[in-house]
BAMI-536206 format. One record per residue (C-alpha): x, y, z. Coordinates in nm, 2 decimals. Layout:
REM BAMI-536206
[[X Y Z]],
...
END
This chain:
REM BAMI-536206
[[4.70 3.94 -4.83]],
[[4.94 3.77 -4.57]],
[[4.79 3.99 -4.29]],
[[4.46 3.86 -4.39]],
[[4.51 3.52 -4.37]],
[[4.73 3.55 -4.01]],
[[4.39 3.73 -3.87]],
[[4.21 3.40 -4.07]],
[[4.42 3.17 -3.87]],
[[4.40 3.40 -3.54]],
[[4.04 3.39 -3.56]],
[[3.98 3.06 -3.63]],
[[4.22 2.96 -3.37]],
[[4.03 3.17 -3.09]],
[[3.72 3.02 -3.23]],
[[3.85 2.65 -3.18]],
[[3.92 2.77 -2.79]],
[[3.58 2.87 -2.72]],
[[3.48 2.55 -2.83]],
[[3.72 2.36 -2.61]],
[[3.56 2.55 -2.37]],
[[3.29 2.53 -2.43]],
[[3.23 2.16 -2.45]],
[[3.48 2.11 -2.13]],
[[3.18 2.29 -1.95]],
[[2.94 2.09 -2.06]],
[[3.15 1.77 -2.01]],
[[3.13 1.90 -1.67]],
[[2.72 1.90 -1.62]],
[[2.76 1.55 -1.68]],
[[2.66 1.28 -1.36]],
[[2.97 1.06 -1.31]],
[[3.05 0.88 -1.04]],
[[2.73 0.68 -0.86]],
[[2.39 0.70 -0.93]],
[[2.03 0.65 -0.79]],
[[2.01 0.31 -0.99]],
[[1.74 0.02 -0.91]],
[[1.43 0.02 -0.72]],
[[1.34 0.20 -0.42]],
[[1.06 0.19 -0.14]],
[[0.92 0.46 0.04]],
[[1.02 0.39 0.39]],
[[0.92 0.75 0.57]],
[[0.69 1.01 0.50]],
[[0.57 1.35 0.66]],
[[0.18 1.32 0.66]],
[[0.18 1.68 0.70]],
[[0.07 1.63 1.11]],
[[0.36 1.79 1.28]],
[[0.54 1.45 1.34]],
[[0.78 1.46 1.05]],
[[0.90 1.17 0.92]],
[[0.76 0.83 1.06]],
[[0.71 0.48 0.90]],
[[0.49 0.40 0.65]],
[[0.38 0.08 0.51]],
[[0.56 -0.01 0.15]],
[[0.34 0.14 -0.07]],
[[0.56 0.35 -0.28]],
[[0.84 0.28 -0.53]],
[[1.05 0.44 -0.77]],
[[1.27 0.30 -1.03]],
[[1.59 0.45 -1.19]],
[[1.72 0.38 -1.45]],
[[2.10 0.48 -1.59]],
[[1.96 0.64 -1.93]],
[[1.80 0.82 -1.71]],
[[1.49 0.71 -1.70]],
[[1.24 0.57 -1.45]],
[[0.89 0.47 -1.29]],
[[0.70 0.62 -1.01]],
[[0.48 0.36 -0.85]],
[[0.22 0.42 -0.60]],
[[-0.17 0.53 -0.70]],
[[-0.07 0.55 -1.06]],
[[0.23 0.43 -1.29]],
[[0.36 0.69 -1.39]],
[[0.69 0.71 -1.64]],
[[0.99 0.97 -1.47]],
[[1.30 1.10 -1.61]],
[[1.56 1.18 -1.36]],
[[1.91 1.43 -1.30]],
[[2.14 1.40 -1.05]],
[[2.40 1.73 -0.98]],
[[2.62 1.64 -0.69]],
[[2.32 1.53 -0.40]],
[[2.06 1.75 -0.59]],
[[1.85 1.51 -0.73]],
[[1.51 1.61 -0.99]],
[[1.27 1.42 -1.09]],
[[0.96 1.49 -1.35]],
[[0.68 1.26 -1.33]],
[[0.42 1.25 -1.67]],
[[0.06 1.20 -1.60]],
[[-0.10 1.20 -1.93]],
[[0.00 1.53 -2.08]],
[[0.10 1.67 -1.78]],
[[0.47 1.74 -1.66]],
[[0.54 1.76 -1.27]],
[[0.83 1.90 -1.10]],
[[0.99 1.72 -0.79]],
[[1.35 1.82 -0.59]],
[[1.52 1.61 -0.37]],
[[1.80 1.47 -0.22]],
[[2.05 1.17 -0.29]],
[[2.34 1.07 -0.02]],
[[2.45 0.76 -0.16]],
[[2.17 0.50 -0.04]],
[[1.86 0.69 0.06]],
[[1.65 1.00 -0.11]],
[[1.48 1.22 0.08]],
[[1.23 1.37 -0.20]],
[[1.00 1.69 -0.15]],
[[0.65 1.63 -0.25]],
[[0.38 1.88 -0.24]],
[[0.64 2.12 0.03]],
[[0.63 1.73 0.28]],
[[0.90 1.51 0.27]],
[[0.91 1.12 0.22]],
[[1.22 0.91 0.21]],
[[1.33 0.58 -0.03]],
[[1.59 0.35 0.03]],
[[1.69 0.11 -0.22]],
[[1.53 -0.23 -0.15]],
[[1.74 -0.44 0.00]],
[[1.94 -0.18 0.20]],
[[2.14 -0.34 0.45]],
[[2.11 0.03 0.66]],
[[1.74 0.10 0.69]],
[[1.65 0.41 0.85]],
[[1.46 0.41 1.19]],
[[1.23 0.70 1.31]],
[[1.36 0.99 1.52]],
[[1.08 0.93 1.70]],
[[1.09 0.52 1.75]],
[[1.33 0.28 1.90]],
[[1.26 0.00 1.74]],
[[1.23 -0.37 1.98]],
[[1.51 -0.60 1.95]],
[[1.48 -0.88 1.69]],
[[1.69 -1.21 1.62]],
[[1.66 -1.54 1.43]],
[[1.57 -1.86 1.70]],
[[1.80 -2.14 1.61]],
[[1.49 -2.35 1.78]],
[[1.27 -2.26 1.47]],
[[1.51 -2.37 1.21]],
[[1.35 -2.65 0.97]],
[[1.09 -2.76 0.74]],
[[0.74 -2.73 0.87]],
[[0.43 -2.84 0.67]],
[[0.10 -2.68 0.69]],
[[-0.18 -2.92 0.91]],
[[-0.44 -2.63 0.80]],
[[-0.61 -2.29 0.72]],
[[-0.88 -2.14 0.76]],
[[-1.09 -1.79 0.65]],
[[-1.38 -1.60 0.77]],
[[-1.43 -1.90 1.00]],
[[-1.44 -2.17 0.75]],
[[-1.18 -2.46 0.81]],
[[-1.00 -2.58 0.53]],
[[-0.80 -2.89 0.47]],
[[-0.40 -2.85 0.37]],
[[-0.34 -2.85 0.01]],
[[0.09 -2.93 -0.01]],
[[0.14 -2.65 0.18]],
[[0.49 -2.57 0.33]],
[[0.79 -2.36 0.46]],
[[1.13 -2.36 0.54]],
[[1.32 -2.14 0.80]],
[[1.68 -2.15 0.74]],
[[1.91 -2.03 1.02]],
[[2.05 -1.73 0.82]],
[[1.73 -1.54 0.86]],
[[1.60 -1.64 0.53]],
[[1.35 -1.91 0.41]],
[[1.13 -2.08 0.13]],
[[0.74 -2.14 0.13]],
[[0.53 -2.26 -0.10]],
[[0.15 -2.21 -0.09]],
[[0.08 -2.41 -0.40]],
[[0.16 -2.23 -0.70]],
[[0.56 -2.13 -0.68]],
[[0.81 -2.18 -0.44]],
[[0.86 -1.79 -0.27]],
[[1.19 -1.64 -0.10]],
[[1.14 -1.47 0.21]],
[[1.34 -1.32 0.52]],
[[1.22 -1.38 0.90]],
[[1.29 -1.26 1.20]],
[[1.16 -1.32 1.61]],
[[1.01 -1.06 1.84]],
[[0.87 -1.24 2.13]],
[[0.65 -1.44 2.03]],
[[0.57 -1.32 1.68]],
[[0.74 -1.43 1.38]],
[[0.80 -1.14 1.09]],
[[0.82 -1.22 0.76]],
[[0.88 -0.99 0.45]],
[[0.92 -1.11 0.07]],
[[0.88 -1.02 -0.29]],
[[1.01 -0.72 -0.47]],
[[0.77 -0.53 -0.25]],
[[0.88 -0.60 0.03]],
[[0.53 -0.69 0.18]],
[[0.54 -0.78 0.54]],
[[0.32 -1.03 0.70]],
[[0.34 -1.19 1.09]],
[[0.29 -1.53 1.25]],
[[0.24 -1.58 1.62]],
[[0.39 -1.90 1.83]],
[[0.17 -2.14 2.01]],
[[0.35 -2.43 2.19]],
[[0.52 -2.59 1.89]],
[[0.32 -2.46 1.65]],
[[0.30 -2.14 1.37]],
[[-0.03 -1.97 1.28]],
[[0.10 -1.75 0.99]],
[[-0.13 -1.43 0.89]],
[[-0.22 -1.36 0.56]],
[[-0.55 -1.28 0.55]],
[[-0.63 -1.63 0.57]],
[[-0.48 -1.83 0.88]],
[[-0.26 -2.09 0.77]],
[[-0.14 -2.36 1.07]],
[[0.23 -2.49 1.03]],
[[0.42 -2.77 1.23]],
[[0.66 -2.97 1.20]],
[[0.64 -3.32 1.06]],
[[0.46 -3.49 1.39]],
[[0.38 -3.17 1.57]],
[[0.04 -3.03 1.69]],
[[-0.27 -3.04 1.39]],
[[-0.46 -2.74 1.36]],
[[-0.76 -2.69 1.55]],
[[-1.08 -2.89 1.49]],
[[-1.44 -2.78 1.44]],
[[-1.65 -2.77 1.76]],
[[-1.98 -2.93 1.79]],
[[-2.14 -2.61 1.66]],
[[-1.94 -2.63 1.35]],
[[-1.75 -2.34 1.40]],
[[-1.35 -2.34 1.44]],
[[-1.19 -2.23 1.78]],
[[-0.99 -1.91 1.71]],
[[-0.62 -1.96 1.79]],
[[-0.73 -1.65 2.01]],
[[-0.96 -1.46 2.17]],
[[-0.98 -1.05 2.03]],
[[-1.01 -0.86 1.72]],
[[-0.80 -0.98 1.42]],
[[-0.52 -0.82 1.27]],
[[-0.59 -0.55 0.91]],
[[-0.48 -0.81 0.64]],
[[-0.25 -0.55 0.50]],
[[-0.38 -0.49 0.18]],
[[-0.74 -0.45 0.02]],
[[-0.86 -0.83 0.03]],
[[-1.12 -1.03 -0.24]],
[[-1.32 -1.10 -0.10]],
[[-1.38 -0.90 0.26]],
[[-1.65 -0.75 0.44]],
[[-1.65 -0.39 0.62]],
[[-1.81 -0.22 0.83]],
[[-1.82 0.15 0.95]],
[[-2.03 0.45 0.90]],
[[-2.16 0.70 0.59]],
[[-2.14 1.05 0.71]],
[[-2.36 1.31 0.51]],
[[-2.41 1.69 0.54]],
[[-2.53 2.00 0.34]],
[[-2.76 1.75 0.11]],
[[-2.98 1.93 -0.12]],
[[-3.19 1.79 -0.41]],
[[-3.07 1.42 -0.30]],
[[-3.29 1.09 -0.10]],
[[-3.09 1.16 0.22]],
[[-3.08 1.43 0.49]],
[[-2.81 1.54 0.70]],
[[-2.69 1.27 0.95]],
[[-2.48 0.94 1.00]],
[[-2.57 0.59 0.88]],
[[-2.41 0.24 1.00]],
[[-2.27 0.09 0.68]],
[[-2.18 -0.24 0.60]],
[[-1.97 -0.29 0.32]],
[[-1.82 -0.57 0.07]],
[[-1.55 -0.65 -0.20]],
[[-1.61 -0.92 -0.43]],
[[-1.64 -1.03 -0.80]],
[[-1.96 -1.08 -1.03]],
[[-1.95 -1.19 -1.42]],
[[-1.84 -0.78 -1.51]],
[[-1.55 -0.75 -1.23]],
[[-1.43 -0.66 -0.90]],
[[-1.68 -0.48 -0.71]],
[[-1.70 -0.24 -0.38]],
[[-2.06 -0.22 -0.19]],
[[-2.16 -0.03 0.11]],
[[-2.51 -0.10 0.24]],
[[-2.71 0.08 0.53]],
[[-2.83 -0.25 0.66]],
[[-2.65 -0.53 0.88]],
[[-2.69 -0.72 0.53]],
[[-2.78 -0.72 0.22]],
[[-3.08 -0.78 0.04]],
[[-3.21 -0.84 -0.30]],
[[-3.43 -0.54 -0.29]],
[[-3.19 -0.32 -0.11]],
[[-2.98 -0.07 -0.33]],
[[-2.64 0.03 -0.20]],
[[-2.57 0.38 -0.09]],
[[-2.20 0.35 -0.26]],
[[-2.16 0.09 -0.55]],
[[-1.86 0.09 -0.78]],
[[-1.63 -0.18 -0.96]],
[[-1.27 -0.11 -0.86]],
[[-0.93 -0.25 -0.96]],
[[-0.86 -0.59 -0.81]],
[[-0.48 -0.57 -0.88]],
[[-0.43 -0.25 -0.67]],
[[-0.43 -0.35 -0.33]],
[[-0.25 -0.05 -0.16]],
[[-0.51 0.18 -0.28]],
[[-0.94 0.15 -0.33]],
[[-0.94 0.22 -0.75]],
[[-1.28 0.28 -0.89]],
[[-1.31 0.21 -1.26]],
[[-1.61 0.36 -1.29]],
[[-1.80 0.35 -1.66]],
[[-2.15 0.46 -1.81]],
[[-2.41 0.44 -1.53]],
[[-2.26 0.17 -1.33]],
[[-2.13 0.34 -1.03]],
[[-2.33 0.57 -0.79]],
[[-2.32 0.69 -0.43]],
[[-2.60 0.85 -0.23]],
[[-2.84 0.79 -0.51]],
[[-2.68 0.98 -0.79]],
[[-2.49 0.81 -1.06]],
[[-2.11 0.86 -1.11]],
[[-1.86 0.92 -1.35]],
[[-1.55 0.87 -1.54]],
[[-1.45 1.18 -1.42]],
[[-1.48 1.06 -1.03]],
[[-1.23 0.83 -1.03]],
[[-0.95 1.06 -0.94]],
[[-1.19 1.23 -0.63]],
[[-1.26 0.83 -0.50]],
[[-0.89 0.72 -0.53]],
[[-0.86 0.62 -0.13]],
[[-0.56 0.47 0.03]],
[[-0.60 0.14 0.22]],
[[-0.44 0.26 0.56]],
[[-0.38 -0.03 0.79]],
[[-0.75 -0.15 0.74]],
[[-0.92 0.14 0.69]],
[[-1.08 0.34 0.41]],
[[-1.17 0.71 0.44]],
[[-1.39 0.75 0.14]],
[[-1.45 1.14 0.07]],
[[-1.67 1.30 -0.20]],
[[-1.86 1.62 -0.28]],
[[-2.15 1.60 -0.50]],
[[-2.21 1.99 -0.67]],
[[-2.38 2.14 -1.02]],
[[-2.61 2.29 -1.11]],
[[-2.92 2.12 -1.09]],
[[-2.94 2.26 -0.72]],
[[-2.77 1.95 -0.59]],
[[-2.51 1.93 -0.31]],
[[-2.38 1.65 -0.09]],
[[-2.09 1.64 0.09]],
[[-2.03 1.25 0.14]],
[[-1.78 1.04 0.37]],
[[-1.78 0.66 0.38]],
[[-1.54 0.57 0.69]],
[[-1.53 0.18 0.70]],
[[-1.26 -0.08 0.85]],
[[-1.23 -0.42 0.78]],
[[-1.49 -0.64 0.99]],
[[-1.32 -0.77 1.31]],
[[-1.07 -0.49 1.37]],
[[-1.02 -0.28 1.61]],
[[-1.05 0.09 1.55]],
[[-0.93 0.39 1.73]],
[[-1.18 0.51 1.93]],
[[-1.00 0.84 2.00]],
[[-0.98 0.92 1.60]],
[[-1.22 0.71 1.41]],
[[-1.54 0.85 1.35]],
[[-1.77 0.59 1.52]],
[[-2.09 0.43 1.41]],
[[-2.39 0.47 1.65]],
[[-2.40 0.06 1.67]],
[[-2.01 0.06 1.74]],
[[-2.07 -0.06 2.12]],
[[-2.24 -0.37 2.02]],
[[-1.98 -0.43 1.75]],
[[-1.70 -0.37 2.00]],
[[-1.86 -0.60 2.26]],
[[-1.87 -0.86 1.90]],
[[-1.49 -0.89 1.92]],
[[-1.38 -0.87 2.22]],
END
């Protein structure tokens, strides 16, 4: 009986050690030390050209949390839960019921994340180290002491249409920072000078915008032209005879930056293989416009200059006014339709574009099995830019549109 219970205690004694084993491993697959915590922007992404990594507009975010939880932000919201094993960082994203699978890398202040076999790299907003492109050496850039104080806004005008100041103001401060306040709260910003541009970026976004300098005065670009000086200095410009304001230049405008309500487009419809629909094979100038009605937001492309009570759209759809990186359809029971043919619910995902520095590329294939086929592309840029004449696909009218802005 006293040889039983030694092999009792010898057992349970090993048994304890495996336990303390055991649990010291698992200790060890524990994160200590720093972690990816806070929000981060998409700064750099490969585009799948050949060209690597190269700047991107701050589209992108992703937010970690320390349970170990987080958000991916960009077309969709979606929920993440994160690990992080020395620099191996993974991420799962949940769309609906679905699980996805991401690898990456963390060095202490950027991650470099593999999506879909092309990389794109974060760095934590407000990064004092921001990453420049292998490929770009970026111009230098300073604060002017000259431009320090408060300026008030003399003016601003949109789509040609002058409008009076409304309390309008900002402050540069000589730290690189400042304050303005375009009538509903007082925003935080941080400025720079290039020449003769003014950079701005704000907000938890980190959206940019620019201002050009003319004489002692600072035509800010939002989208709508707002006209600062300071207390004394130069009003903004006057109406002419005609009733139209002089531009503060001469040229095609800047992309706004972001899908604008409301805006007008213009560009071109590109159709081939149609069977069993109103339109053959070819290319049509569109012209295009986002704007509200009583239901919502809506997106219209039209194959004439204008349009026209009795003139049906070749793309109609209501889209989500609060995503302004990306065109959103919310498309519902027979309100949406391209080429003729109505859409659905189920189209949303295949119309999702991305709003690339003024530009849509619309692309969608109509096939089932009513003998109908049409593959559809909508190119359109916001009216009064430039395009790229060596890339874009051009409408047949482009030369007169061209000859229009310059």
């Amino acid at each position: 009986m006293k040889q039983f219970t030694i092999l009792k205690k010898r057992i349970f004694v090993i048994l304890m050690a495996l336990v303390l084993v055991f649990s010291l491993a698992a200790c060890g697959d524990k994160q200590s030390g720093p972690v990816p915590e806070g929000k981060y922007v998409c700064t750099h992404r490969d585009e799948g050209f050949g060209d690597g990594l190269e700047p991107v507009q701050a589209d992108e975010f992703m937010t970690f949390n320390a349970d170990g939880t987080g958000r991916w932000e960009y077309a969709l919201d979606s929920p993440i839960t994160w690990k992080l094993k020395g620099d191996k960082l993974t991420i799962v994203e949940t769309v609906g019921e679905n699980e996805y699978k991401f690898e990456g890398t963390w060095d202490g202040e950027k991650i470099l994340l593999n999506v879909d076999g092309y990389g794109r790299l974060f760095e934590k907003t407000g990064s004092t180290s921001p990453t420049e492109s292998a490929q770009t050496t970026a111009p230098a850039v300073s604060v002017d002491s000259a431009l320090v104080g408060r300026y008030d806004c003399t003016g601003s005008e949109m789509d040609g249409f002058r409008m009076d100041p409304d309390g309008e103001w900002m402050e540069l401060k000589a730290d690189g920072t400042g304050i303005w306040f375009f009538g509903v709260t007082e925003e935080h910003f941080e400025w720079t000078v290039a020449g003769d541009t003014i950079n701005f970026t704000y907000g938890d976004t980190q959206l940019d915008y620019t201002a050009t300098l003319e004489e002692d005065q600072i035509i800010l670009d939002t989208g709508t032209l707002y006209y600062f000086a300071k207390p004394g200095g130069t009003p903004a410009p006057q109406p002419t005879e005609s009733g139209e304001t002089e531009k503060p230049s001469k040229g095609a405008i800047e992309p706004a930056g972001s899908i604008q309500v409301p805006s007008e487009w213009y560009g071109v419809a590109i159709l081939t293989d149609c069977v069993g629909i109103d339109y053959e094979d070819g290319s049509y100038d569109v012209w295009g416009t986002i704007d509200k009605d009583s239901v919502g937001t809506y997106f219209e492309l039209y194959l004439v200059p204008e349009a026209t009570e009795s003139e049906v759209p070749i793309l109609s759809m209501y889209i989500d006014e609060e995503e302004q990186s990306w065109l959103t359809p919310i498309i519902g029971h027979e309100d949406a339709w391209a080429v003729g043919l109505y859409l659905t619910e189920e189209d949303d995902w295949a119309l999702l574009t991305m709003y690339d520095e003024g530009a849509l590329d619309i692309q969608y294939t109509f096939d089932n099995d009513d003998d109908i086929y049409a593959e559809c592309r909508f190119f359109v840029r916001e009216y009064g830019t430039a395009w790229d004449e060596a890339v874009d696909p051009l409408p047949a009218s482009y030369d007169d549109y061209a000859a229009s802005i310059k």
